[in-house]
C-alpha positions in Angstrom: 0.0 0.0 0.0 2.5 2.2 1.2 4.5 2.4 -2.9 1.0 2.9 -4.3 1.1 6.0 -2.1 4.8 7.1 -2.8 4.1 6.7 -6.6 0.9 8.7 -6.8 3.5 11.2 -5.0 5.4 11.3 -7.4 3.4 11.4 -10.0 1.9 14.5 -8.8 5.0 16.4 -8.1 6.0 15.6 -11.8 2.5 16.8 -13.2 2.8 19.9 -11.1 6.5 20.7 -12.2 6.4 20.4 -15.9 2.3 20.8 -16.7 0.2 19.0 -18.2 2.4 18.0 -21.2 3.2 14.6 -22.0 5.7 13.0 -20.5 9.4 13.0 -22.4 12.6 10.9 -21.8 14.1 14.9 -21.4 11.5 15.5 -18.3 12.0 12.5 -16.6 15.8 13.2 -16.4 15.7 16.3 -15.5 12.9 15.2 -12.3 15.5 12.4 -11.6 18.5 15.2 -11.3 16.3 17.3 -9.1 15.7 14.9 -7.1 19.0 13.4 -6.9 20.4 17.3 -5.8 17.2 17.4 -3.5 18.8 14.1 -1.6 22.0 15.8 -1.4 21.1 18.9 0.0 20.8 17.4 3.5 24.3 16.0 3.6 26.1 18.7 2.7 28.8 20.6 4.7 30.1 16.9 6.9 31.0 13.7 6.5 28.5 12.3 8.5 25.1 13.7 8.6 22.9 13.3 11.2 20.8 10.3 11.1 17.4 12.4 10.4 19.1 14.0 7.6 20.3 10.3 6.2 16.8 9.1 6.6 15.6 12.3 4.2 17.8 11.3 1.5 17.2 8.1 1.9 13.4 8.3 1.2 14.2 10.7 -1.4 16.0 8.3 -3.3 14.1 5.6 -2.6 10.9 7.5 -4.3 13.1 8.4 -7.3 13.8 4.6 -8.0 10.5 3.6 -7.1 9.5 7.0 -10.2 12.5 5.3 -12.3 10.3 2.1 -12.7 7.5 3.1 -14.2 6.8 1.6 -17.2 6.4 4.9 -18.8 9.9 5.9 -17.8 11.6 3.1 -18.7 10.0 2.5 -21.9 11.8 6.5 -22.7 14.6 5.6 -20.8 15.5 2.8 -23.9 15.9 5.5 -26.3 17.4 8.0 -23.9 20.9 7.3 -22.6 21.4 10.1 -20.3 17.8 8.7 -18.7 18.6 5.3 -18.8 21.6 5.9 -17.0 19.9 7.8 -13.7 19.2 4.2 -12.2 23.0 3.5 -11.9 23.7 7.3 -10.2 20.5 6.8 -8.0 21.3 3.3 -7.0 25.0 4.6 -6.2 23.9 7.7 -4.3 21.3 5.3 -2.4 24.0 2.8 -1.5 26.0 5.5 -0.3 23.6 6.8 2.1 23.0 3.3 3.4 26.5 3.1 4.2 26.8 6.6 6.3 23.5 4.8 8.2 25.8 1.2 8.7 22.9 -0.5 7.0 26.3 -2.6 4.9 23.5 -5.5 3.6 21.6 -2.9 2.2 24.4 -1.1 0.5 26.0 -4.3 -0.9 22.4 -5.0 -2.9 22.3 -1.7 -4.3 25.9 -1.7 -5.7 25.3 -4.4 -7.6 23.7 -2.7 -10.8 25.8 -0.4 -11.1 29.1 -2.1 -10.6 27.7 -4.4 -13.4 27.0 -1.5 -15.6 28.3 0.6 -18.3 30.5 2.6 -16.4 30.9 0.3 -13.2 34.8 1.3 -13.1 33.8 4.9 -12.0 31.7 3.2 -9.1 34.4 1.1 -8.7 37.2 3.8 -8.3 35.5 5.6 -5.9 34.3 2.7 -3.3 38.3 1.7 -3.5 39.2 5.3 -2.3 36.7 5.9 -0.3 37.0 4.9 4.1 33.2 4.9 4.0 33.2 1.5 2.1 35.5 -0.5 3.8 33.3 -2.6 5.3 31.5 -3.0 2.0 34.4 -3.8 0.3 35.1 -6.9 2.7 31.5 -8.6 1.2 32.7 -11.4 -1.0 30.4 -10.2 -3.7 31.4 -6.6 -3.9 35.4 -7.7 -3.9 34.8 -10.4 -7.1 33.0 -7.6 -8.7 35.3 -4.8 -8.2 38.3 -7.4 -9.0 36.4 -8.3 -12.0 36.2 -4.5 -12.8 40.3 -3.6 -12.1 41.2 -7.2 -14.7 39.1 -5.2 -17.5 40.3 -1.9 -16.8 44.5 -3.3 -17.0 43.3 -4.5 -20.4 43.4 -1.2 -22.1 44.4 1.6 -19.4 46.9 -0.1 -17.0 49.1 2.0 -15.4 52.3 0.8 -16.8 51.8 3.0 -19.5 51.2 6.3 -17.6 54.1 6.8 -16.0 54.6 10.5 -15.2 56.7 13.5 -16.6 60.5 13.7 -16.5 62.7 16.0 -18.8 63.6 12.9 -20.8 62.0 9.9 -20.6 63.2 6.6 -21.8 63.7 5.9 -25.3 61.1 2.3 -24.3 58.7 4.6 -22.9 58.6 7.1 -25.9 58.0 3.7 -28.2 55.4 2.7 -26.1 53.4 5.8 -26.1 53.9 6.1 -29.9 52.2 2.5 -30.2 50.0 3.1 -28.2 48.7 6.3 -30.0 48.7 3.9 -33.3 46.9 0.8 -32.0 44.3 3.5 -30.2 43.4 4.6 -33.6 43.9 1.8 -35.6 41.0 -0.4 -33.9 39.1 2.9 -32.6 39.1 6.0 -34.9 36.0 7.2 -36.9 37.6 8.5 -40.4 40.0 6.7 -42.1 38.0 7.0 -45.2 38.4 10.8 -44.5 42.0 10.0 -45.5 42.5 6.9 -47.7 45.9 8.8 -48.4 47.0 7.5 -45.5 48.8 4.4 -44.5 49.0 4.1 -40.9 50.8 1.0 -40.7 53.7 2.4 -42.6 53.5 6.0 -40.8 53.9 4.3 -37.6 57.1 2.9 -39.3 58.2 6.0 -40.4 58.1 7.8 -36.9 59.6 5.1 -35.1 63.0 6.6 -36.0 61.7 10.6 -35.5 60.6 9.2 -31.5 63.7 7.6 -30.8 65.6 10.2 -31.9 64.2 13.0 -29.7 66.2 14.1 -26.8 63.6 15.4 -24.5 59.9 14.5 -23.3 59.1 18.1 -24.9 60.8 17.0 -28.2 58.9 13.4 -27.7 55.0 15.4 -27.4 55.7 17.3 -30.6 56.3 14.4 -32.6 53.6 12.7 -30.6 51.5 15.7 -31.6 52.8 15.4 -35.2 51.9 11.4 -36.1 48.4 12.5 -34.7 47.9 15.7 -36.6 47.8 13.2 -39.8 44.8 12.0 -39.2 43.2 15.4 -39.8 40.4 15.0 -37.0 39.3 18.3 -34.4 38.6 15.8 -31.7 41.7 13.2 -32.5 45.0 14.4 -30.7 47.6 14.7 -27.9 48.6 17.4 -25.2 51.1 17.7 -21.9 48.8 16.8 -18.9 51.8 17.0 -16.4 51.7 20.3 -14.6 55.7 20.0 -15.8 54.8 19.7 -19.5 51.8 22.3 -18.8 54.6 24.7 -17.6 57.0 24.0 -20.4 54.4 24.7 -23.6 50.9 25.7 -22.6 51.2 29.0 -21.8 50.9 32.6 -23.4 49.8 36.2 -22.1 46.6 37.1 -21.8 45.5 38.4 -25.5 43.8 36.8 -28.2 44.7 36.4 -32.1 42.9 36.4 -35.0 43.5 35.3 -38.7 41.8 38.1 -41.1 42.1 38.0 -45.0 45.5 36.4 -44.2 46.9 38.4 -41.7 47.1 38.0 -37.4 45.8 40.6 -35.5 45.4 40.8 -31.7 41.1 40.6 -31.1 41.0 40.4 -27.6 43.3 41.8 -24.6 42.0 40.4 -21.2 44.2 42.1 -18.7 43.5 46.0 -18.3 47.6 46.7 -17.7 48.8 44.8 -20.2 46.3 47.1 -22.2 47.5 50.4 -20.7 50.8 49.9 -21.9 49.3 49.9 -25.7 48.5 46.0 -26.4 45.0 46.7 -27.8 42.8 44.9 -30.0 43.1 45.9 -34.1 46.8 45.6 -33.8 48.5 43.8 -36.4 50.9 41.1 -35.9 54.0 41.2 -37.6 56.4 38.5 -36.4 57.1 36.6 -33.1 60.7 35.7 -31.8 62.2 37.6 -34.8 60.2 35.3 -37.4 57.1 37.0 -39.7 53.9 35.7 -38.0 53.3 33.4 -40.8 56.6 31.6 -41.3 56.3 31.5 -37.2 53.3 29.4 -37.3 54.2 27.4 -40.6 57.2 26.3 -39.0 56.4 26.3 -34.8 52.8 25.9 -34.9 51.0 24.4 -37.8 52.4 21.2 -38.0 51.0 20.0 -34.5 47.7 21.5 -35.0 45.2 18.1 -35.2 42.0 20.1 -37.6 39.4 18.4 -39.5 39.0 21.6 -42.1 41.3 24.1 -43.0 39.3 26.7 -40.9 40.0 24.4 -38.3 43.7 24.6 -37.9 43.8 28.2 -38.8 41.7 28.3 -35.7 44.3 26.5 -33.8 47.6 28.2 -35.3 46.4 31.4 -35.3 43.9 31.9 -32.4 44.6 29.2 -30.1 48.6 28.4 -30.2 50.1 31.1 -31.8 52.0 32.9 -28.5 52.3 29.2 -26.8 55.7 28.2 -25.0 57.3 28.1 -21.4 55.7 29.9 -18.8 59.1 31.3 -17.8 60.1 32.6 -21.6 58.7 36.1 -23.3 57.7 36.3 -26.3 58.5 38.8 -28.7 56.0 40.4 -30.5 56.5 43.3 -33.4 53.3 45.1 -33.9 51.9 47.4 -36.4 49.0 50.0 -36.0 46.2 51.7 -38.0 48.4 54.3 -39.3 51.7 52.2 -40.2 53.5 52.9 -37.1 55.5 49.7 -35.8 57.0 48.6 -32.8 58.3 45.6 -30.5 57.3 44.4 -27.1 58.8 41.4 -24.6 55.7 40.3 -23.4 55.6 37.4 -20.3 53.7 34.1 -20.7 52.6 34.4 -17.2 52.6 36.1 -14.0 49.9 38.4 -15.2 47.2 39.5 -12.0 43.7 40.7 -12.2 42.5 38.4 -15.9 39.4 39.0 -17.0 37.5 36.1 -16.8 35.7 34.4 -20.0 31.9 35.3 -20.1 30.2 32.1 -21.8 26.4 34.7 -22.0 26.4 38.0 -23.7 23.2 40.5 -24.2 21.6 43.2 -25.8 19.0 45.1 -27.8 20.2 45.9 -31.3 18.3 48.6 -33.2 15.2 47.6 -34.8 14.4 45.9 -31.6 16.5 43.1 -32.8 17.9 40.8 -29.6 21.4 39.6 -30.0 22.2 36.6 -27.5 26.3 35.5 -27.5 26.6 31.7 -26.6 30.3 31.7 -26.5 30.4 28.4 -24.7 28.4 25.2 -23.8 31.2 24.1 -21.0 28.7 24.9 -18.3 25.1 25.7 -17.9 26.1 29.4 -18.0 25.3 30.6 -21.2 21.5 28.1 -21.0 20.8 30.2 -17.5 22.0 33.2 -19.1 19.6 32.7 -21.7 16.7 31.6 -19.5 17.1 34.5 -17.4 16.7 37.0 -20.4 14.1 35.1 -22.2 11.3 37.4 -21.5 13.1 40.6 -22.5 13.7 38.6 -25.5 10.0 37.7 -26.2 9.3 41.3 -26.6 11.6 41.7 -29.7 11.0 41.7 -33.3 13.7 39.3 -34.2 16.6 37.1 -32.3 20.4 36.3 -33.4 22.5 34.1 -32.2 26.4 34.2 -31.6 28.3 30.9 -31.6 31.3 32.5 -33.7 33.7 32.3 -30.4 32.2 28.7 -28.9 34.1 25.8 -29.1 31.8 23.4 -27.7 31.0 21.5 -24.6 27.7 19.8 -23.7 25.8 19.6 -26.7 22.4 19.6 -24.2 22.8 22.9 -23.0 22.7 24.0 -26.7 20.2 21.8 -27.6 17.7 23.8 -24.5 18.2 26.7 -25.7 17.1 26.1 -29.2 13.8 23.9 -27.6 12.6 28.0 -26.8 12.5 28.3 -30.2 10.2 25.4 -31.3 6.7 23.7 -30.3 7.7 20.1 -31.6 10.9 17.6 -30.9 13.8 18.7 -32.5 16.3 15.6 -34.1 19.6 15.7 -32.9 20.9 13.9 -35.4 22.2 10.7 -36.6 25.4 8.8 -35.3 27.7 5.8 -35.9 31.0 4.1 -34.7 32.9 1.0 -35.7 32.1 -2.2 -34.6 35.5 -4.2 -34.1 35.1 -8.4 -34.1 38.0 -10.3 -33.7 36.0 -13.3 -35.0 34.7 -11.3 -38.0 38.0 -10.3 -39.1 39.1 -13.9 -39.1 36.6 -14.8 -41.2 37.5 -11.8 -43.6 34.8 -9.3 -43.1 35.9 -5.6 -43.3 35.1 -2.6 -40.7 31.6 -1.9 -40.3 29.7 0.8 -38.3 26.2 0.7 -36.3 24.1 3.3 -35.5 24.6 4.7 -32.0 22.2 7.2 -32.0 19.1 9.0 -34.0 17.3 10.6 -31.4 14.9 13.5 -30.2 15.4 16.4 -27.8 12.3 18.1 -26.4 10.9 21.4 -26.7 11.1 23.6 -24.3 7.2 23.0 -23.7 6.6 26.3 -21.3 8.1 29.5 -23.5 8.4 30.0 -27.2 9.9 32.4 -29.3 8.4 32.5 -32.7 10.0 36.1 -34.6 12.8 35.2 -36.9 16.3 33.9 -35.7 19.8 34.2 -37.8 22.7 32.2 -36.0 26.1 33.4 -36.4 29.0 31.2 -37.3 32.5 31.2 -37.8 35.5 28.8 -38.1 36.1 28.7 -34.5 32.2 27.5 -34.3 33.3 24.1 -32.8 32.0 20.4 -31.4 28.8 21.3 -29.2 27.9 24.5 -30.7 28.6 22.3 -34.2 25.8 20.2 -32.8 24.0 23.6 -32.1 24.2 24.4 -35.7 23.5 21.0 -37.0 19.8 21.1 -35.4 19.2 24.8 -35.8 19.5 24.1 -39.8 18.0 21.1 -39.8 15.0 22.5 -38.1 14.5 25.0 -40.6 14.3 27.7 -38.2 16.0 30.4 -39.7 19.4 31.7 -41.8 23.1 30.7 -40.8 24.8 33.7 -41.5 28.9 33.7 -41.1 31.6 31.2 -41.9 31.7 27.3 -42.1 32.3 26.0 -38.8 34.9 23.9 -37.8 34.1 20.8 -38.8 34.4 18.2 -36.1 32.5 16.9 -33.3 32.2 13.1 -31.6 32.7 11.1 -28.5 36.6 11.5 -27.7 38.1 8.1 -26.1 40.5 9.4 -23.6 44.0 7.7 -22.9 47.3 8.1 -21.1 50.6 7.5 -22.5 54.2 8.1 -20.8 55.8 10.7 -19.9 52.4 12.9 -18.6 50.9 12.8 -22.0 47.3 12.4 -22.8 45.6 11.8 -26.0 42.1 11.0 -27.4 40.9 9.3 -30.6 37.6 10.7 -32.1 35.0 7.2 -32.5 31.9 8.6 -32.9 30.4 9.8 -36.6 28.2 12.4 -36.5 25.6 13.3 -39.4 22.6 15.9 -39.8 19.6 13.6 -39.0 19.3 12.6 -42.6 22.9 11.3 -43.1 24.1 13.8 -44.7 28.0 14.0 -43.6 29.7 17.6 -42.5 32.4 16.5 -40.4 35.8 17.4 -42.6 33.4 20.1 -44.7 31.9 22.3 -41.3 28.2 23.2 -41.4 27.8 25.6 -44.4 26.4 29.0 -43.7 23.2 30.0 -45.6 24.7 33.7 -46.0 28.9 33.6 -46.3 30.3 36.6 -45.0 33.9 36.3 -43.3 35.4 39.5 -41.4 37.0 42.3 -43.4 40.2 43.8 -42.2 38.9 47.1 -42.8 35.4 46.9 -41.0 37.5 45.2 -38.2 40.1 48.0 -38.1 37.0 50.8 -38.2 35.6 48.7 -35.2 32.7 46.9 -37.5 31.2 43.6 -37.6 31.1 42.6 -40.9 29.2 39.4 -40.0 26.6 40.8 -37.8 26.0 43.7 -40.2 25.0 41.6 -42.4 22.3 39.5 -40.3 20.7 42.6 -39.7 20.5 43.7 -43.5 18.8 40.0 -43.7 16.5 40.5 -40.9 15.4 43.8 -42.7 14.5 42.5 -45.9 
């Protein structure tokens, strides 16, 4: 009697949160999260919370499971990962509650879905370094299972192979992290079609030589970075994770280039001193170290710069990289104003006080009562709230663009909400596949094959709705998330792209260690608009091209959103 009553509970608290609309796989996530956040508000701020507190959660989670179950839910939850997924979390948080209240039998039950899931090593990792679960790591169950879990995970991630930074690791360890990096791909990346010019085998064979011969780790990530720029993939390639390697080539002051009909110019200073002492934006870059800007990043830059599109590594060499090196080495810069004048400036890679932090949400009412919303990241909820929180100034205007020119991606959701205010019906995300790998197939001479991963809705917003016309502004450095942004936008037939392709690459990364304090990923995952049609390599194409002049840039225009508005007008 007493679940009859928690479920009619529940029901009602869902009705009276999200209407009277039907029920999506988007809704019941985001009840399941609430409620999830709900049962960890009590806990918060100690170790152990009191026991009434413990015994909140606990029926909070308990109802969410018992909500989970619902044939309703779980019939969404089979084309919904994120969904499907929530009974893992749940079960997890659950367990760990039962713990802080010593009820160990308890516990041990609910850990066993999710240790058997998906991603049971994350479950795993944490009950091994966590004190709360020693006693449930003495059950006999729990131990086979996390046992079980550390046998799989030595299979392709054991530590042997991430063994940290030193200034010149050993001539074994820089082979192994160059095989590595080629078996990763060979029997995991998305696009060798993209580049049948391409022989892996025999490039592996050819940098064999280059890795040995390099006499620091420094020296051993650039060619690491080179092999893997061949593959010519925006989410395939390799980076210093060591603080050490960090220090030693990820750093640069704090101003931002820009490539413009073929020439660098600084577009954005973040630090108001380094500004005082005349590093403004519209100044031209002329060379760096000595070298003109574009032998520079031909020779220093370029060629470790994984892109799937040209756009893309002009994105990276110029924008990105450019003033990269050693946090304790200047960088010389010659510069060149409006009016001709030049001169030459020692600027620090670091040390610099008082940054301006990135804003991911920009507003503001454009003449014509035109609303112009910047999404210049998806890497948090930021720019979503941001828009939320300006939506009704935004229902009042005659027409709405949208910035993603400066966003390089993130969580493809947070996009994906914000366009649901701009539609009554479910929006298709698109379609996606990735390689299916069978030892047993290949011995019986079949070739590589892909499945479909993915082809699925995302909701409407259901409460608010913006119906005036919308342009989206893109740009090269349009990237990943905000790609899947623009993917949906134009396939919902919503309004004009106006701007630049983008860059060309999104997909699920597979993450992986090598030695020295490197890390790398391989792109597995095609994605395609929702009928097929293929952009990665190509970027979404704009409906109006426009790219940035260097004068409107130097006279303090934007070419690119001057011309959305003339669209909007006519």
């Amino acid at each position: 009697m007493r679940s009859i009553i928690v479920l009619t509970g529940i029901l009602l608290y869902a009705g009276s949160s999200y209407g009277q609309s039907a029920l999506t796989g988007n809704k019941a996530y985001d009840y399941l999260q609430a409620q999830r956040e709900l049962a960890r508000a009590p806990q918060r701020g100690t170790e152990q919370p009191p026991l009434d507190s413990l015994k909140k959660a606990e029926k909070i989670l308990q109802d969410a499971l018992v909500y989970y179950h619902q044939p309703e839910v779980m019939e969404l939850a089979k084309k919904n990962d994120p969904l499907y997924y929530r009974k893992s979390d749940i079960s997890f948080d659950l367990a760990l509650v039962e713990v802080k209240m010593g009820k160990t039998e308890s516990a041990v039950k609910l850990l066993d879905y999710p240790l058997k899931g998906k991603f049971g090593n994350a479950y795993a990792d944490f009950i091994k370094d966590s004190p709360l679960f020693s006693e449930v790591k003495k059950d006999p169950v729990i131990a086979a299972l996390l046992t079980k879990i550390e046998v799989a995970g030595k299979t392709f991630e054991s530590g042997a192979l991430k063994t940290p930074y030193k200034p010149d690791i050993s001539e074994d360890e820089k082979i192994a992290g160059l095989s590595k990096l080629w078996s990763e791909a060979k029997y995991n990346f998305a696009y060798f079609d993209h580049i049948p010019q391409v022989d892996w085998d025999k490039l592996y064979l050819d940098y064999l030589p280059k890795i040995r011969s390099t006499k620091t780790t420094v020296e051993y990530l650039n060619v690491l970075k080179s092999f893997c720029a061949k593959l010519q993939d925006g989410h395939t390639d390799v980076w210093g994770s060591d603080p050490a390697l960090v220090d030693l080539t990820a750093y640069r002051p704090p101003i931002r280039t820009v490539l413009i009909e073929n020439r660098v110019f600084v577009q954005e200073v973040s630090q108001d001193s380094l500004e005082k002492t005349g590093i403004k934006p519209m100044l031209e870059i002329i060379s760096v170290d000595g070298i003109a800007v574009k032998e520079y990043a031909d020779q220093f830059v370029r060629p470790y710069q994984s892109g799937s599109t040209v756009q893309n590594i002009d994105v990276n060499t110029y924008t990105y990289r450019l003033l990269n090196g050693p946090k304790t080495k200047p960088v010389t810069i010659t510069f060149r104003d409006s009016k001709g004048k030049t001169f030459t400036r020692s600027l620090p890679r670091s040390g610099y006080n008082n940054v301006r932090p990135w804003s991911s949400f920009g507003f503001r009412i454009l003449p014509g009562n035109i609303a112009y919303v910047e999404l210049r990241d998806f890497e948090s909820n930021k720019s979503l709230n941001g828009f939320k929180a300006v939506f009704d100034s935004i229902a009042t205007t005659n027409a709405l663009i949208i910035d993603v020119r400066m966003n390089g991606g993130g969580d493809s959701g947070y996009g994906w909400d914000v366009l649901g205010h701009l539609t009554d019906k479910p929006m298709a995300t698109g379609s996606q596949t990735a390689r299916i790998y069978s030892p047993l197939r290949r011995a019986r001479g079949g070739q590589v094959e892909f499945e479909q991963v993915g082809n699925s809705d995302w909701a409407a917003n259901g409460k608010k709705l913006y119906t005036k016309p919308v342009v989206v502004l893109t740009s090269g450095r349009t990237f990943s998330a905000a790609e899947d942004f623009s993917v949906v936008f134009d396939a919902m037939k919503r309004g004009k792209i106006v701007g630049e392709p983008t860059g060309g690459s999104t997909g699920q990364p597979l993450m992986f260690s090598l030695p020295g304090g490197v890390m790398a990923r391989v792109c597995t995952k095609r994605d395609m608009y929702p009928d097929g049609t293929e952009w990665n390599a190509k970027g979404i194409q704009p409906n109006v091209f426009v790219k940035p002049t260097i004068a409107d840039f130097q006279a303090g225009k934007d070419t690119v959103l001057d011309a959305a508005l003339v669209l909007l007008k006519k």
